[in-house]
C-alpha positions as CSV (number, residue, x, y, z in Angstrom):
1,X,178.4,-100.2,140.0
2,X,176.5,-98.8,142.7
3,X,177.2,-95.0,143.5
4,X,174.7,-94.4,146.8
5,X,176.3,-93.7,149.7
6,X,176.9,-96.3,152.2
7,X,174.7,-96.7,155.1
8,X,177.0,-95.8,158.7
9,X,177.3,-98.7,161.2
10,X,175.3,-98.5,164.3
11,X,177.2,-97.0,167.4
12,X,178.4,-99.2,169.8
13,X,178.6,-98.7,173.9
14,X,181.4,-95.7,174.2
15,X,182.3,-97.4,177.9
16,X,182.3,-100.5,178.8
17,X,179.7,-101.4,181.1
18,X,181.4,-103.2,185.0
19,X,180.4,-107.4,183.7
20,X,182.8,-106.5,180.1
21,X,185.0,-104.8,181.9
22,X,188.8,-104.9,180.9
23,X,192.3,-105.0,182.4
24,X,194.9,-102.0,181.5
25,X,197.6,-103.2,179.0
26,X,200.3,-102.9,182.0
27,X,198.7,-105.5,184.1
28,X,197.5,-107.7,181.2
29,X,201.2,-108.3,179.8
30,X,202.7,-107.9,182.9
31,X,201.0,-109.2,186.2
32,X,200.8,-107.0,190.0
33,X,203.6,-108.3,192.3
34,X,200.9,-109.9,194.8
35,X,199.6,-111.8,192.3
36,X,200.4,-115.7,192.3
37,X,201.9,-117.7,189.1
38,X,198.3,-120.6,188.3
39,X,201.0,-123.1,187.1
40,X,202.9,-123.1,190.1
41,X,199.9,-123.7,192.6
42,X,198.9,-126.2,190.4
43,X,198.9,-130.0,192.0
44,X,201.7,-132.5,190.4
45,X,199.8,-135.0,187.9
46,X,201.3,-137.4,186.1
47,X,203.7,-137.3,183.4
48,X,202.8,-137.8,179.7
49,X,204.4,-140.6,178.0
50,X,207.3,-140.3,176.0
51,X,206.4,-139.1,172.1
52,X,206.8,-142.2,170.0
53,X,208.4,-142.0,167.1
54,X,206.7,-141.8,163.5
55,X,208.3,-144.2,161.5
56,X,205.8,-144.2,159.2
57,X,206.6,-140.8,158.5
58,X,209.7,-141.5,158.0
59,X,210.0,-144.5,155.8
60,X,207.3,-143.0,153.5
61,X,209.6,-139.7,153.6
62,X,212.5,-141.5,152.5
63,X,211.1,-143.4,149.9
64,X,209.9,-140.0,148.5
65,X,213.3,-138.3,148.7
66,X,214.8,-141.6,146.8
67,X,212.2,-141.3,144.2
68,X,212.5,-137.3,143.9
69,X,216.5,-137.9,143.8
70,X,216.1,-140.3,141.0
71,X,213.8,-138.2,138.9
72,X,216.1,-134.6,139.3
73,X,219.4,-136.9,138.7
74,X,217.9,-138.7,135.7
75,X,216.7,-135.2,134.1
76,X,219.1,-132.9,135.2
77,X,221.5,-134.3,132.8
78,X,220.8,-134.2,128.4
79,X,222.0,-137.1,127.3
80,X,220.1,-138.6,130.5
81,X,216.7,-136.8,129.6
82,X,217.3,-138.0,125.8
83,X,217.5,-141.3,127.1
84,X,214.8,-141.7,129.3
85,X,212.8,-139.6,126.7
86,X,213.4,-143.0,124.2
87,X,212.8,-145.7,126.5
88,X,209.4,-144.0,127.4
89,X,208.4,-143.9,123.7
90,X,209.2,-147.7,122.9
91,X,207.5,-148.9,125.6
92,X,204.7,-151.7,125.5
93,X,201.1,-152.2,126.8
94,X,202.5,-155.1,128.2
95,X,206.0,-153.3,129.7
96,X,203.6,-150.8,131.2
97,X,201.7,-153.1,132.6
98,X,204.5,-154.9,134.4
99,X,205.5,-151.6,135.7
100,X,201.9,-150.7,137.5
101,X,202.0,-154.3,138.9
102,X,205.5,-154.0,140.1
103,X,204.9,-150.1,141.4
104,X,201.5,-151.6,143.1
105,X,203.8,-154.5,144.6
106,X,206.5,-151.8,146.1
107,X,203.9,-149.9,147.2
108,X,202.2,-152.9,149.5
109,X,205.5,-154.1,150.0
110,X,206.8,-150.5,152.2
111,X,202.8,-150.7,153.8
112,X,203.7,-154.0,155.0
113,X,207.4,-153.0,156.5
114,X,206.2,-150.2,157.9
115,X,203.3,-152.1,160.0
116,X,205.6,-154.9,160.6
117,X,207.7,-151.6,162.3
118,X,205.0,-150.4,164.2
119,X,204.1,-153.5,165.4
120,X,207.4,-153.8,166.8
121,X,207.0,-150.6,168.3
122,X,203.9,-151.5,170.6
123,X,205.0,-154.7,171.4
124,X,208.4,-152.8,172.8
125,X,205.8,-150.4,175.0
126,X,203.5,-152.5,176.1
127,X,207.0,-154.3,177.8
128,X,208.4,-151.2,178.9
């Protein structure tokens, strides 16, 4: 532990010089009557499309929630727990296998709808 004294920061310019100079807090928040609104001189562009809609978001979202709703309904319950608790103790290398090829398969499975749903989706704006 260090017990000098610490060195004092160098002083800065007390006023600010006329290129830095600031605007009072009255006119920053609120601006002088004369003064005109940018936006509304602004010239009318074009209109941004229309925000599409994530679906793969959403279909990945609710496969989550199912999975998460599984899992708290399965193990919220004892008898449930004590159950699931067995079947994971007399399970197989092959069983668990079969489950990693079938989780792997659900998992390309919900790629695939949700590409085949965005697919859809710019087909339906490139018509529009």
């Amino acid at each position: 532990m260090n017990t000098e004294p610490t060195v004092p920061l160098p002083e800065t310019m007390s006023a600010p010089d006329a290129e830095h100079a600031t605007l009072p807090l009255e006119d920053a928040i609120l601006p002088s009557q004369g003064a005109s609104d940018p936006l509304a001189e602004a010239p009318a562009t074009a209109s941004a499309p229309a925000p599409r809609t994530r679906w793969a978001a959403i279909v990945w979202g609710l496969c989550f929630a199912a999975i998460a709703w599984f899992g708290i309904w399965m193990l919220s319950d004892g008898e449930r727990h004590d159950s699931v608790t067995d079947w994971f103790a007399s399970l197989n290398p092959g069983t668990i296998t079969a489950f990693a090829l079938l989780t792997l398969g659900a998992l390309v499975l919900i790629s695939g709808l949700v590409g085949l749903i965005r697919r859809a989706q710019r087909r339906v704006a490139r018509s529009a």
